[in-house]
C-alpha positions in Angstrom: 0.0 0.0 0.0 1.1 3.3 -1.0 0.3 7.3 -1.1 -0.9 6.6 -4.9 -3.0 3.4 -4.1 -4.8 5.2 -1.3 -5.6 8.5 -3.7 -6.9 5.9 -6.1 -9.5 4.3 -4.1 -10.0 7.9 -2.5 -11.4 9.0 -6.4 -13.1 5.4 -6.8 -15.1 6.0 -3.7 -15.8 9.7 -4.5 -16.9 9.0 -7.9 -18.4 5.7 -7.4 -17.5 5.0 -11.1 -13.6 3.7 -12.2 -13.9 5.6 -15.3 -15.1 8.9 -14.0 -11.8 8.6 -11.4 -9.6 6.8 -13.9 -9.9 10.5 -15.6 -9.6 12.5 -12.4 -6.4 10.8 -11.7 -5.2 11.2 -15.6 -4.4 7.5 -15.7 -6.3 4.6 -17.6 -9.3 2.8 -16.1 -7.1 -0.6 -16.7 -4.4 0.5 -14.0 -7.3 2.1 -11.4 -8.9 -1.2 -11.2 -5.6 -3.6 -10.6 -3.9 -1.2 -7.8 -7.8 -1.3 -6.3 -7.9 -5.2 -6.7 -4.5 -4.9 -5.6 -5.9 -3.1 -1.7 -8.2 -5.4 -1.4 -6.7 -8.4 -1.6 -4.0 -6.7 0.4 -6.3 -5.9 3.0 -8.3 -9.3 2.6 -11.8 -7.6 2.2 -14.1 -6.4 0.0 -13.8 -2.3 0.1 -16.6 -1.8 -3.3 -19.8 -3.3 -3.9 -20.0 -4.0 -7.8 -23.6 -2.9 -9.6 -22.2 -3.2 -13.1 -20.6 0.0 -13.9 -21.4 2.0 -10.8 -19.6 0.9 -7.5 -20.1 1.7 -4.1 -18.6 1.6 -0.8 -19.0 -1.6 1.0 -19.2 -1.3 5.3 -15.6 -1.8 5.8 -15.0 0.3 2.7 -16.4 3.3 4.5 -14.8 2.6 7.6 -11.0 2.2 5.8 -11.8 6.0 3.6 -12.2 7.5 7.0 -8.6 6.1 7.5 -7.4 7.0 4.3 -8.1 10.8 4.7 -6.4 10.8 7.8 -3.4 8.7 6.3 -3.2 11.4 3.4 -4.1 14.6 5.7 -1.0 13.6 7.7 1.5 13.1 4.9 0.3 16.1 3.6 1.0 17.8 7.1 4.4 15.8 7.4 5.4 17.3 3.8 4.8 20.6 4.6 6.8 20.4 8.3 9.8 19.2 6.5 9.7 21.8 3.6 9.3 24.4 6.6 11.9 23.3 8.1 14.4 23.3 5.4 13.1 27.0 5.6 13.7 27.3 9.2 10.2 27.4 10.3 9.2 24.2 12.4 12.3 23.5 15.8 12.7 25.0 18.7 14.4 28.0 20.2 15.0 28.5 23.9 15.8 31.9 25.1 16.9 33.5 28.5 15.1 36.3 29.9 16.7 39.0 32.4 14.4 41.0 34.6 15.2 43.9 32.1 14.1 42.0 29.1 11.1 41.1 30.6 9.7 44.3 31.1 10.9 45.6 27.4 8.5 46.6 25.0 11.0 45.4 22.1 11.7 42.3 23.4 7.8 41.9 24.0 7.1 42.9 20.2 10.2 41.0 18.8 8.4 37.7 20.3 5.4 38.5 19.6 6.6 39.0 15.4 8.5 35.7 15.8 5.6 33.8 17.5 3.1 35.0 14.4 5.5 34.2 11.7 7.2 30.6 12.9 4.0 29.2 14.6 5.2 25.7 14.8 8.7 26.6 16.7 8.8 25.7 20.1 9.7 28.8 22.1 11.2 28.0 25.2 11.4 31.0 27.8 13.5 30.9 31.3 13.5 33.9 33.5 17.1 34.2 34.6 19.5 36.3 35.7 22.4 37.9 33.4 25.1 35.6 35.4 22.7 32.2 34.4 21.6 33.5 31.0 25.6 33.7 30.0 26.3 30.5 31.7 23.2 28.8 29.7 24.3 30.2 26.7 28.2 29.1 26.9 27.1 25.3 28.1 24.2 24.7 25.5 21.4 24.9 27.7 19.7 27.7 26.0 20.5 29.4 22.5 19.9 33.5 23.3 19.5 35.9 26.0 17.8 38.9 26.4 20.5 40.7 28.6 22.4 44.1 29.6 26.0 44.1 28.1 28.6 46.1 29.9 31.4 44.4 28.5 32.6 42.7 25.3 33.0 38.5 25.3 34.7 37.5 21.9 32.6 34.1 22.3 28.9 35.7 21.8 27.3 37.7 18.3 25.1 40.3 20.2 22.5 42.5 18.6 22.1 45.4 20.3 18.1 46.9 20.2 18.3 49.6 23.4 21.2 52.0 24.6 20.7 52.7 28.1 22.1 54.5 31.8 21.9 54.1 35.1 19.6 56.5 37.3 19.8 56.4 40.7 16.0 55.4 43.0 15.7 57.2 45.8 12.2 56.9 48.0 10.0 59.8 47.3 10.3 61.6 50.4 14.1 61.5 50.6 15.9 64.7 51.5 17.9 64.1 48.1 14.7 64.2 46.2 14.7 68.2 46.7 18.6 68.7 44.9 18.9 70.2 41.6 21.8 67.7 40.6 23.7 64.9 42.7 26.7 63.6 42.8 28.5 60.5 44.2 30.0 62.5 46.9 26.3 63.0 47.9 25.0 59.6 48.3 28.6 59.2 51.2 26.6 56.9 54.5 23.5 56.4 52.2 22.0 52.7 52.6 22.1 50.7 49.4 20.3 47.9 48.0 22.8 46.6 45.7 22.4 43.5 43.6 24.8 40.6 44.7 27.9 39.8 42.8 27.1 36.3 41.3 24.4 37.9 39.4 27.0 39.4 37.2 30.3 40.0 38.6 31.4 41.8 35.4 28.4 44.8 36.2 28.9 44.6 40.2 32.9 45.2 39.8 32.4 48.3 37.0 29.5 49.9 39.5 31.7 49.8 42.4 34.5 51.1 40.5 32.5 53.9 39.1 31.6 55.0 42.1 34.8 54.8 44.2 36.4 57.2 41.4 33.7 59.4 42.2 34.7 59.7 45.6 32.3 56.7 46.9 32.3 54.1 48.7 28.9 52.7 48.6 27.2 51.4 52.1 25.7 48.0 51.4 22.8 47.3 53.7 20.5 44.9 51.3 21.5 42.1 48.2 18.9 42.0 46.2 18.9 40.3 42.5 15.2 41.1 41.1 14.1 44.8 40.1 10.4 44.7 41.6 12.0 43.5 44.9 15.0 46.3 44.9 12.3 49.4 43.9 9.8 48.2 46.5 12.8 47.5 49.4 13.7 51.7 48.5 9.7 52.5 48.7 9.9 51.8 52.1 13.3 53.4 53.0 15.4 50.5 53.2 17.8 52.7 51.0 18.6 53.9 47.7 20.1 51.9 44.6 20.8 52.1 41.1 19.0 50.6 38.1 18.9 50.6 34.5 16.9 53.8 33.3 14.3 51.6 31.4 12.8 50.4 34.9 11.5 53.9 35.0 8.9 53.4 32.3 7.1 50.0 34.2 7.5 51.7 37.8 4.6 53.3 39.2 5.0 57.0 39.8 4.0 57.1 43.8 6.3 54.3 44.9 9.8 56.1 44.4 12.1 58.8 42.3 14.8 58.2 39.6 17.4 60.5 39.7 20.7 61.4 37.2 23.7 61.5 39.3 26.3 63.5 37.1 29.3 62.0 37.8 27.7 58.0 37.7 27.7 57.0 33.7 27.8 53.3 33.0 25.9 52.6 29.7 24.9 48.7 28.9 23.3 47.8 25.8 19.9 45.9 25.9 21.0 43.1 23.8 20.3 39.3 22.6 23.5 37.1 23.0 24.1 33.8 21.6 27.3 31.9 21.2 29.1 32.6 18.1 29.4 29.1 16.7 24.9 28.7 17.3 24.2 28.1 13.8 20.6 27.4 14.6 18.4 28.6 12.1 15.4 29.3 14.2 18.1 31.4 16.3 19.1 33.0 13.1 15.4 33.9 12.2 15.2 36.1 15.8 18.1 37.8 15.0 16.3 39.1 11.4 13.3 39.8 13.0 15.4 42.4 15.7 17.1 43.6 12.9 14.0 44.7 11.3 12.7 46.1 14.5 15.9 48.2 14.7 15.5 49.4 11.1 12.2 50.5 11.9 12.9 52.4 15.1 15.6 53.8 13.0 12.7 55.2 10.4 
């Protein structure tokens, strides 16, 4: 039994007449009726009841093109997964998330674009943080990350889709709040919440070095790794800390107050980083479709 045997006695059973299919399926009536005499005595039963020229289906004959269908629907289906996927379109993808991804409206619409246009890829999110998300990447585990770069690592392609700076979050009723401009000299005995070193050593170093060349070393009262927690810990009065400038736009105006502090510049680049050698096509079709986005925040 074969694709072309079951389209066969698919016409037969549609047309209930071996010529009438014979010239739906451009071959002669001769060659219809052996591969059908061929299924049934393959299957052992009778799929046709014979009235001279006209046939019908027999019981079991309607029960096996219920089957049929089925059998060519899914080679049909099976066809088209493979031709996608020589395109790119079927696999999976599994991506790292930081806090700061999370919350990014270009991230957001960049998965959005890629969930519409590959359907069939598995997307795989993990909320991590930037520490993980490189780890992951390095040892396999995931393909991409949505992370801040600070630094340069010959082993990862990045894209970057955001430039950003640090602002300083201070609780709203802080004396500080009522400055014209701050400085690191200011923020000398201030409580921080700072996030801890294994979330990424490469940021926590370059933060404390920025501020000790501007005359500060910072008091760390509080570790804490996840934005929400680190905004709603200053709310309170725990203390003051610094985050990426792009928390501002998803923090709600009454809990706290970002602030520029002249002398504290650190830029990161929201970016997706994958290891160079990824040659994954899937991976390769979210880096187009960030490209595009950038071209068209570029227009």
């Amino acid at each position: 039994m074969d694709i072309r045997t079951l389209r066969a006695f698919i016409a037969a059973a549609e047309a209930e007449n071996l010529s009438r299919a014979a010239e739906r399926l451009n071959v002669v009536q001769s060659a219809l009726s052996y591969q059908i005499r061929s299924l049934e005595e393959e299957l052992q039963v009778e799929l046709f009841v014979r009235q001279g020229r006209r046939i019908r289906l027999s019981a079991i004959g309607k029960v096996f093109l219920e089957d049929a269908h089925k059998v060519l629907e899914a080679m049909t289906q099976a066809s088209r997964r493979v031709e996608r996927a020589v395109k790119g379109s079927v696999g999976e993808l599994r991506i790292g998330v930081e806090t700061v991804g999370s919350r990014n409206k270009i991230v957001s619409e960049a998965l959005l674009a890629f969930r519409e246009r590959f359907p069939e890829v598995a997307l795989e999110l993990s909320p991590l943080t930037v520490g993980a998300i490189l780890d992951a990447i390095h040892s396999g585990k995931i393909d991409a990350g949505f992370v801040q770069m600070a630094w340069h690592d010959p082993s990862l392609d990045t894209i970057c889709f955001q430039k950003a700076d640090w602002l300083l979050v201070l609780p709203r009723t802080h004396p500080l709040t009522k400055r014209s401009t701050l400085r690191l000299r200011d923020l000398e005995g201030e409580p921080f919440v700072w996030r801890p070193r294994r979330v990424s050593p490469l940021v926590y170093d370059r933060m404390l070095a920025t501020c000790i060349m501007g005359g500060l070393v910072p008091n760390i009262a509080q570790e804490a790794y996840n934005e929400d927690l680190m905004i709603n810990l200053v709310s309170v009065g725990l203390g003051v800390c610094f985050l990426v400038e792009t928390a501002k736009l998803y923090c709600p105006e009454n809990l706290v107050v970002f602030r520029k502090v002249e002398d504290f510049s650190m830029p990161v680049e929201l970016s997706l980083a994958w290891r160079r050698d990824n040659n994954s096509r899937t991976l390769h079709d979210m880096v187009g479709i960030l490209e595009a986005l950038n071209r068209s925040g570029d227009g």
